[in-house]
C-alpha atoms as one frame of an Amber mdcrd trajectory, in Angstrom:
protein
 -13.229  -5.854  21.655 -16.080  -4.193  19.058 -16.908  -0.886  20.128 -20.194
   0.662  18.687 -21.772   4.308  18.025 -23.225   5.887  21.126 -26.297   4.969
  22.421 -28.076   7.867  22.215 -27.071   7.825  18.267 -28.023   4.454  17.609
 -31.726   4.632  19.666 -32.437   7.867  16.764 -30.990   5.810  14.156 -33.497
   2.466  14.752 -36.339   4.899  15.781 -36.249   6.833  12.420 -36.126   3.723
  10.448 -39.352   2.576  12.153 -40.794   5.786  12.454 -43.851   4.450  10.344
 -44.742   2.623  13.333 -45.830   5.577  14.835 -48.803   5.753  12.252 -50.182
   2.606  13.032 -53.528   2.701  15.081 -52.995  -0.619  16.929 -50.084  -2.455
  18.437 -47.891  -0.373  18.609 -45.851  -0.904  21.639 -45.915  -4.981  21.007
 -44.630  -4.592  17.561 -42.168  -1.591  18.629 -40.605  -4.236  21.199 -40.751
  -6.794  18.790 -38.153  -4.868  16.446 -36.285  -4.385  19.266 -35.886  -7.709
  20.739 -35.737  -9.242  17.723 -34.752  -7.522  14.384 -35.433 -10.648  12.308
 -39.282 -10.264  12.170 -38.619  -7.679   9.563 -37.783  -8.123   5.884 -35.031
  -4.960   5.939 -33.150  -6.204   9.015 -33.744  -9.830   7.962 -31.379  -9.122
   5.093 -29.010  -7.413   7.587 -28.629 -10.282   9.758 -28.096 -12.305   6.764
 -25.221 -10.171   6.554 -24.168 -10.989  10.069 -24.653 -14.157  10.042 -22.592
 -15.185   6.129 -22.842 -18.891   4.971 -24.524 -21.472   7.030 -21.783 -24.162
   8.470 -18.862 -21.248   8.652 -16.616 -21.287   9.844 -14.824 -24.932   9.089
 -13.251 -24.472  12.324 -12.125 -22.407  14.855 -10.388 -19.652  13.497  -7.107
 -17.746  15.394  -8.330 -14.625  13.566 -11.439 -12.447  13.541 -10.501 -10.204
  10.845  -7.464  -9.423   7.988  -5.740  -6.215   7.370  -3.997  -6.458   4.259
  -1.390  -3.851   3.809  -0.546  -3.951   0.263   2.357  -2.096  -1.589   1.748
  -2.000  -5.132   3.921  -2.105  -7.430   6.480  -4.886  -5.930   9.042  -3.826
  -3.238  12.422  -4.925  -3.694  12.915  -8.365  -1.174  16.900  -7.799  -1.877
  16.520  -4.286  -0.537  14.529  -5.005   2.403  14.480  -8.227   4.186  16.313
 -11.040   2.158  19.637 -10.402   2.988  22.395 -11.428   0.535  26.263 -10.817
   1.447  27.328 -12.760  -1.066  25.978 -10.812  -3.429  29.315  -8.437  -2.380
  31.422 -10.671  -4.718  29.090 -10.951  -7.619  28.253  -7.184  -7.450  28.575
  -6.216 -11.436  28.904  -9.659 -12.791  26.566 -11.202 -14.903  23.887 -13.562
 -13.878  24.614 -17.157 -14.811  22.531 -18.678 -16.991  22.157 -21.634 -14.650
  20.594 -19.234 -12.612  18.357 -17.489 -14.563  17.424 -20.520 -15.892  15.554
 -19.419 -19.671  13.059 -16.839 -16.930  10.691 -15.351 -18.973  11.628 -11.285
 -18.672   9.370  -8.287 -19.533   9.452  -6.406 -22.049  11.656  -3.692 -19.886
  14.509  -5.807 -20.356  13.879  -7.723 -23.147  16.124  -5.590 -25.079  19.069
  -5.520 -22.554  22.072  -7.126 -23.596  23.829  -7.805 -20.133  21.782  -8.772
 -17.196  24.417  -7.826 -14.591  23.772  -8.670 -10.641  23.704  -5.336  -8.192
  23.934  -5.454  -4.610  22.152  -3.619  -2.054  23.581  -0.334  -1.057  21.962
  -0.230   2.025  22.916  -1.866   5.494  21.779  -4.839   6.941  21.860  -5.755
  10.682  19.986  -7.933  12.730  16.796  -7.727  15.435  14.879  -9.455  17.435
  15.549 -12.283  19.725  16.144 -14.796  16.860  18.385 -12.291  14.853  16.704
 -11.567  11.792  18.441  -9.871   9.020  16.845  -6.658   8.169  17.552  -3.433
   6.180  18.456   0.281   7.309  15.255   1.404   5.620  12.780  -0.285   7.627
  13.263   0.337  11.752  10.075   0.411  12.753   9.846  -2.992  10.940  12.668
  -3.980  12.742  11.539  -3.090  15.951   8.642  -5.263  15.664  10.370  -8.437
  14.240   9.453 -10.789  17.383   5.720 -10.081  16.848   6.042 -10.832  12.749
   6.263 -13.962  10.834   8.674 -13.172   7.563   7.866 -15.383   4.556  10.745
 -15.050   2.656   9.772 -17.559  -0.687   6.547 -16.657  -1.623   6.185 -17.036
  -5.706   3.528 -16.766  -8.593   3.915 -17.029 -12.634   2.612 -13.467 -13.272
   5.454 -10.991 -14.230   3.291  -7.492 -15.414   1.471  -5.600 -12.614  -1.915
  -5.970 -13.969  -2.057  -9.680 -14.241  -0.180 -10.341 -11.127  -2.152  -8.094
  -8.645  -4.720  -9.380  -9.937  -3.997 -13.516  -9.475  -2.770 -12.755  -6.025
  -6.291 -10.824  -4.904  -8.188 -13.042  -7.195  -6.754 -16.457  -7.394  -7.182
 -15.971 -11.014  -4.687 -13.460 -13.617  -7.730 -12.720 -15.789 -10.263 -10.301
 -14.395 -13.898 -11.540 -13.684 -12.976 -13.471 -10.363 -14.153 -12.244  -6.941
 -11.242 -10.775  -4.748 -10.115 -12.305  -0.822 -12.487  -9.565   0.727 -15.482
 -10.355  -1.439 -14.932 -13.876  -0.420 -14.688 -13.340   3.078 -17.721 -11.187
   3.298 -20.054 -14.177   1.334 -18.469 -16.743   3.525 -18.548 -14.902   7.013
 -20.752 -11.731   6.662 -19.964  -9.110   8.981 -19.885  -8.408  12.577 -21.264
  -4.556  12.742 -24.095  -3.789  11.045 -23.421   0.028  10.644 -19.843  -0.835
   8.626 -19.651  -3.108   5.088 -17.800  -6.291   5.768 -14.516  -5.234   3.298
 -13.480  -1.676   2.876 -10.705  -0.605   1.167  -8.677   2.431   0.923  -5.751
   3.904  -1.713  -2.824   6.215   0.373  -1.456   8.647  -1.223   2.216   9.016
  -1.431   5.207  10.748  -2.664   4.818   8.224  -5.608   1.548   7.823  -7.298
   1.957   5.710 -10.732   0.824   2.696  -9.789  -2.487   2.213 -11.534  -5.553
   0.055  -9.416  -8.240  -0.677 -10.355 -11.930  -1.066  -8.454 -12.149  -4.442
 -10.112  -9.548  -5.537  -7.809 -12.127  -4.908  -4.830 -14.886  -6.411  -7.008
 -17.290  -8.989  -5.858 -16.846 -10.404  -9.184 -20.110 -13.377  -9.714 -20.502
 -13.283  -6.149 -24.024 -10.865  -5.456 -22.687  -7.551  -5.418 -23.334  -6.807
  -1.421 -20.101  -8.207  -1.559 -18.010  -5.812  -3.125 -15.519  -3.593  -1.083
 -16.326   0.003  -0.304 -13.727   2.549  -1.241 -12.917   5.126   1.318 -11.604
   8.576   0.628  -8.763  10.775   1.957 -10.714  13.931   1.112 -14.353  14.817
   0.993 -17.126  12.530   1.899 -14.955   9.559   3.401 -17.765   7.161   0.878
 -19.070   8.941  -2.154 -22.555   9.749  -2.138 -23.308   9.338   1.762 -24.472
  12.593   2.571 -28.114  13.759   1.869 -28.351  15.996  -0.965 -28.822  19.867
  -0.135 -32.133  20.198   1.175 -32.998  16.535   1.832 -33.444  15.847   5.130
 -32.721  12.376   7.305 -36.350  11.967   7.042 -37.067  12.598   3.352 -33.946
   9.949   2.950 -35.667   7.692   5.242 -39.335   7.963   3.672 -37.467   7.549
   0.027 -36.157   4.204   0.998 -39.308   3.095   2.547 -40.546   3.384  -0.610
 -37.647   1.705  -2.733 -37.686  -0.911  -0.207 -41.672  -1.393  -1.108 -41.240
  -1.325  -4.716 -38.043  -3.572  -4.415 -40.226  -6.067  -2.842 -42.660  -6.559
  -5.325 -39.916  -6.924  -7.812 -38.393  -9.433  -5.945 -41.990 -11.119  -5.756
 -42.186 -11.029  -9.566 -38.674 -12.097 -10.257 -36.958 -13.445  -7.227 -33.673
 -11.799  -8.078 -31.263 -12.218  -5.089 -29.769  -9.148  -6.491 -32.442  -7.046
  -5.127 -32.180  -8.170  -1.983 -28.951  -7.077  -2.128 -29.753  -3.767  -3.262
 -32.013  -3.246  -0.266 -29.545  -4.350   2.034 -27.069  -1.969   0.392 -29.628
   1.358   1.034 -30.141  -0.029   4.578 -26.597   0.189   4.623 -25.776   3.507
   3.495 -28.472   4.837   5.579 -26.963   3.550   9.049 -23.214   4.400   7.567
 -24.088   8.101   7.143 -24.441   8.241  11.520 -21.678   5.154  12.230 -18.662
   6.759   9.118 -18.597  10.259  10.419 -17.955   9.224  13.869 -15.123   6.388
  12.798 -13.275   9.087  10.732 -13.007  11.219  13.438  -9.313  11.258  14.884
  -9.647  14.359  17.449 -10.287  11.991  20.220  -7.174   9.793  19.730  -4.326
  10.460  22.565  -1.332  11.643  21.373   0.442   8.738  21.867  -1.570   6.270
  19.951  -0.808   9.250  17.024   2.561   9.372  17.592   3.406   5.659  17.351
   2.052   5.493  13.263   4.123   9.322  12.503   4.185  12.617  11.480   1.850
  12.407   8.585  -1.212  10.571  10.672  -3.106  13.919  10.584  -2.761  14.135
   6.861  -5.548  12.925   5.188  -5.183   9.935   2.659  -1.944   9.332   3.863
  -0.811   5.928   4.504  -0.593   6.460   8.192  -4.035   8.040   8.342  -5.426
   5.224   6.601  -3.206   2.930   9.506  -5.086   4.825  11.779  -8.548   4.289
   9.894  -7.934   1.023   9.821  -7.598  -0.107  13.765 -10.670   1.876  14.538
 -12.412  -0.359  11.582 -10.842  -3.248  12.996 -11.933  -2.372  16.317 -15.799
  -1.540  15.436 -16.247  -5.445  13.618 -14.966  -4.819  10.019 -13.944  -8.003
   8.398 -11.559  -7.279   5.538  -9.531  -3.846   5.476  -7.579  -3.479   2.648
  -4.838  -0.344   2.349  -3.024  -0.002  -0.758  -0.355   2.058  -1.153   1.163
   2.671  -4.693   4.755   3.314  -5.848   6.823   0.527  -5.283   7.569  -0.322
  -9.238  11.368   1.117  -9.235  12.705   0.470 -12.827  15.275   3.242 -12.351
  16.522   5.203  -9.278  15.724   3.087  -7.035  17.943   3.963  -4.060  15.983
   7.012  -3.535  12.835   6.030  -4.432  12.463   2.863  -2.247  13.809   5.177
   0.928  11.125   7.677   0.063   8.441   4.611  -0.177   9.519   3.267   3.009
   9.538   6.645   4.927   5.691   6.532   3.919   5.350   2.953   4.848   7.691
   1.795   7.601   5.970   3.544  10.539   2.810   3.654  10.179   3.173  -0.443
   9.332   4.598  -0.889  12.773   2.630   1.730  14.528  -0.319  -0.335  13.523
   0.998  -3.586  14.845   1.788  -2.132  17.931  -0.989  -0.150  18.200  -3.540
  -3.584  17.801  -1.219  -5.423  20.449  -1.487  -2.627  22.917  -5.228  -2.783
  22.627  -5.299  -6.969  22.836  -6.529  -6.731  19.056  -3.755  -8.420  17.308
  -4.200 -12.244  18.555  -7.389 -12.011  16.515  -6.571 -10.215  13.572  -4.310
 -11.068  10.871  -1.915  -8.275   9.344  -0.671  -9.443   6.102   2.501  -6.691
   4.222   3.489  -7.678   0.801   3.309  -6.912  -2.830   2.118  -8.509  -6.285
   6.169  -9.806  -6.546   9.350  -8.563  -5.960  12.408  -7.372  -7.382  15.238
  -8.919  -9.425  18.882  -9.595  -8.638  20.133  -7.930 -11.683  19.576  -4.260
 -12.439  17.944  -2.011 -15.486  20.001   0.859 -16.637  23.528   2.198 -15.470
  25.032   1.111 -11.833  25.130   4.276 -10.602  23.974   5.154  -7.108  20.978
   6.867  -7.723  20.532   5.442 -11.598  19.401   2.203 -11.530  16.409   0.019
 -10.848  15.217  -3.474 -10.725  12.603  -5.527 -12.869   9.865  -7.633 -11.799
  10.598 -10.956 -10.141   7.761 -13.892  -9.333  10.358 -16.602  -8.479  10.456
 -15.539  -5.061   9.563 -12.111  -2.627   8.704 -11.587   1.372   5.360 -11.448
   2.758   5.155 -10.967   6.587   2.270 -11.461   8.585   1.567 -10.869  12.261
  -1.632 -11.583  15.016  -3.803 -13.711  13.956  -2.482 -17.401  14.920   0.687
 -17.201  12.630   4.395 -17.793  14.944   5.910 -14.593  15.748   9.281 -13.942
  15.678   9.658 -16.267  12.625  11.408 -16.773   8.947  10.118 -19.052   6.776
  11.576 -20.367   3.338  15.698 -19.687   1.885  16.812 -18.241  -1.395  19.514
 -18.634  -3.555  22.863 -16.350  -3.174  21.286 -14.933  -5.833  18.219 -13.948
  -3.993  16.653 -15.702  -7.334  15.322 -18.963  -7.065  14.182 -20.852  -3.849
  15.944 -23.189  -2.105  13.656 -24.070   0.393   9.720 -23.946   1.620   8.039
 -22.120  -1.396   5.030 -20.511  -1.155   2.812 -20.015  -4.093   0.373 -17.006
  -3.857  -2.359 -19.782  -3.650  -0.395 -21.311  -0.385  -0.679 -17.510   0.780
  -4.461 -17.238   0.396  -5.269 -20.958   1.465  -3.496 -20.044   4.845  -5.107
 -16.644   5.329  -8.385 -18.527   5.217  -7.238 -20.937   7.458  -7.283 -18.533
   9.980 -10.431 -17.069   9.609 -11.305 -20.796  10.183 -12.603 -21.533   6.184
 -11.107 -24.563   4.863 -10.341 -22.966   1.338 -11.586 -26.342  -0.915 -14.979
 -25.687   0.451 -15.525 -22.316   0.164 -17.016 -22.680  -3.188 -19.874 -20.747
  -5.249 -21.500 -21.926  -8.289 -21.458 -19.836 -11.199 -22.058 -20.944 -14.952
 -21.964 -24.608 -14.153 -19.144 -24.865 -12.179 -17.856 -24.704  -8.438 -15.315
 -21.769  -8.047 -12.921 -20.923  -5.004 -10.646 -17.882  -3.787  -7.463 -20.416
  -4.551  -8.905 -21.876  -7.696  -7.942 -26.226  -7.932  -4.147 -25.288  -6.089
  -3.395 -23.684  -2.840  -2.470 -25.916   1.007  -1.951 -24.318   3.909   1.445
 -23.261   5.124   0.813 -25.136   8.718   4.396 -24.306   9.305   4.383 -21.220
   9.712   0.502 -21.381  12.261   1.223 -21.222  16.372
């Protein structure tokens, strides 16, 4: 279902950008129906439908999913603490991790000067849900409640161990910066379904923790033609920096200034024939048509209460995590692509039994709300939620074992991913652990197994997604990555 601005808005909106047609002494009706019936005759809207339309041949195959909302927590949420349950871990509560275990892991330097790696438990209670009876903590109920519609990927793994590098491989495919991110590559490969929205926007919650530090490169198009990018929305303000008109400049000085880029453009792409601007006209067509369609998607006062009350008490709160929730089903709903939420806080080297509840009274709702909320609307069989981190949490703990004075390091070997819609099994756990919750034991999933597989559903085969740049063929998963067909309906 793709709902669209109302008519009445949208006839203004293509009549102003043609409005020039109204000087013309002849033919005026034929070429007025032209534009109408078919947008392509004209060099702006030929770009746009280029857009639209993404890479010839795409997709591979029929896809189970439209579109990807990518819920990520930043930072790495603790798998032990959350949804790898370990009751062994009762009798090794204090002790020191074996060395067979650990295994010679390379630690960061946040440990590296620790002389006893002792094992901690969870404090918090497990119990299981769902028709299958999956494990799952006290912190996440919402979560829980939603367990039969999820698919819980419990061994997902990746070599990076410091924030930076690993957010980075798992958005990029790559730990060095440079590469283009999941959304970029979904917007070159499949272009976008409304032309009034970008193809991959992106937004940052804010939280009762904030000191997770993100970077727009992490949204970047990287070598792919910048068109491609994601576009960051705000909590406060203009939702997109620099929509609105300057103070005193009308929609129609804005529409004559563009008129006139778009000449000038023109003849510089005559002279030089650099894609890139093409892409720049494309990107003022854009902004133009996004400052009728964003102020009408931001707008919550229309929402029934009950839709409101299923992502929490903070929906109404600007910037918030559930806001952004919100946001992010109306995007879904009006033909975005790629929607990616981040939500920061989640790196607990020290009291981590209150900080983790905090994170997950910010998280856990609104996370379900929004699965139920796509469901309700017949929304999630074609889109793909995805909920995970950069990597998780280790077994053994950083400072005292106190209650409230401890924390947990980084850990790559293995943390949980779920994903739900979108053609992956619901109700289903994928991949064992150790007692240890350290190593896996069964069905990894590398970060490039992850990415291969959300592809997949989109219908890209992942080896031949490729783009050229400097001599060589690059992909999203680099030379690795197969899909986890396990874990597909």
């Amino acid at each position: 279902m793709t709902l669209h601005m109302e008519p009445i808005s949208e006839f203004k909106l293509l009549e102003t950008r043609r409005h020039f047609f109204g000087r013309m002494a002849t033919g005026i009706g034929a070429v007025a129906l032209g534009s109408l019936l078919n947008p392509g005759l004209f060099s702006a809207a030929a770009v746009d439908l280029a857009r639209k339309r993404g890479l010839p041949g795409l997709p591979h195959h029929k896809p189970t999913a439209k579109r990807v909302i990518y819920l990520f927590m930043a930072g790495g949420p603790s798998q032990i603490d959350l949804f790898d349950h370990k009751p062994t871990l009762e009798k090794f509560h204090t002790t020191e991790l074996p060395a067979s275990v650990r295994m010679g892991q390379r630690i960061t330097g946040m440990t590296s000067g620790q002389s006893a790696f002792p094992c901690v438990k969870s404090l918090f209670k497990f119990q299981q849900y769902g028709r299958n009876g999956v494990w799952l903590s006290e912190l996440i109920p919402h979560i829980a409640s939603i367990i039969d519609d999820i698919c819980l990927v419990k061994t997902v793994n990746t070599e990076a161990i410091n924030h930076d590098p690993a957010i980075t491989y798992i958005q990029t495919g790559f730990q060095q910066p440079g590469r283009p991110c999941v959304g970029a590559w979904l917007s070159y490969g499949l272009g976008s379904e409304n032309q009034n929205l970008p193809a991959f926007i992106v937004m940052i919650s804010s939280g009762k923790e904030a000191d997770q530090p993100l970077y727009t490169r992490l949204w970047s198009s990287g070598f792919l033609p910048s068109e491609h990018q994601g576009v960051q929305f705000r909590g406060m303000g203009d939702p997109v920096l620099f929509l609105s008109n300057p103070p005193g400049v009308s929609p129609e000085v804005r529409r004559r200034m563009l008129d006139g880029l778009a000449t000038l453009n023109a003849k510089q792409f005559d002279a030089f024939a650099d894609p890139e601007i093409n892409t720049r006209i494309a990107q003022y067509e854009m902004s133009f048509r996004m400052q009728t369609s964003v102020p009408e998607l931001v707008d919550i006062s229309r929402e029934p209460q009950h839709v409101l009350d299923l992502y929490g008490p903070d929906v109404k709160k600007p910037g918030t995590f559930a806001a952004n929730c919100l946001l992010a089903r109306r995007m879904a709903e009006r033909g975005a692509g790629f929607i990616q939420l981040y939500h920061r806080g989640w790196d607990q080297h020290a009291t981590l039994p209150r900080r983790i509840r905090e994170q997950c009274q910010d998280c856990d709702q609104p996370s379900a709300g929004l699965v139920k909320d796509l469901k309700q609307r017949g929304l999630l069989d074609d889109t793909l939620v995805v909920w995970g981190g950069e990597f998780g949490r280790t077994v053994y703990c950083q400072g005292k074992i106190e209650r409230d004075n401890y924390g947990r390091d980084h850990h790559g070997r293995n943390f949980c991913v779920w994903m739900a819609g979108g053609g992956v099994k619901p109700g289903f756990v994928y991949g064992e652990t150790d007692d240890y919750c350290y190593n896996i034991v069964q069905n990894p999933v590398h970060i490039h197994d992850q990415n291969a597989t959300i592809l997949h559903c989109l219908g890209i085969d992942h080896e031949r997604l490729t783009y050229r740049f400097q001599g060589r063929d690059f992909r999203l998963t680099d030379v690795h990555g197969e899909v986890v067909k396990d874990i597909l309906a």
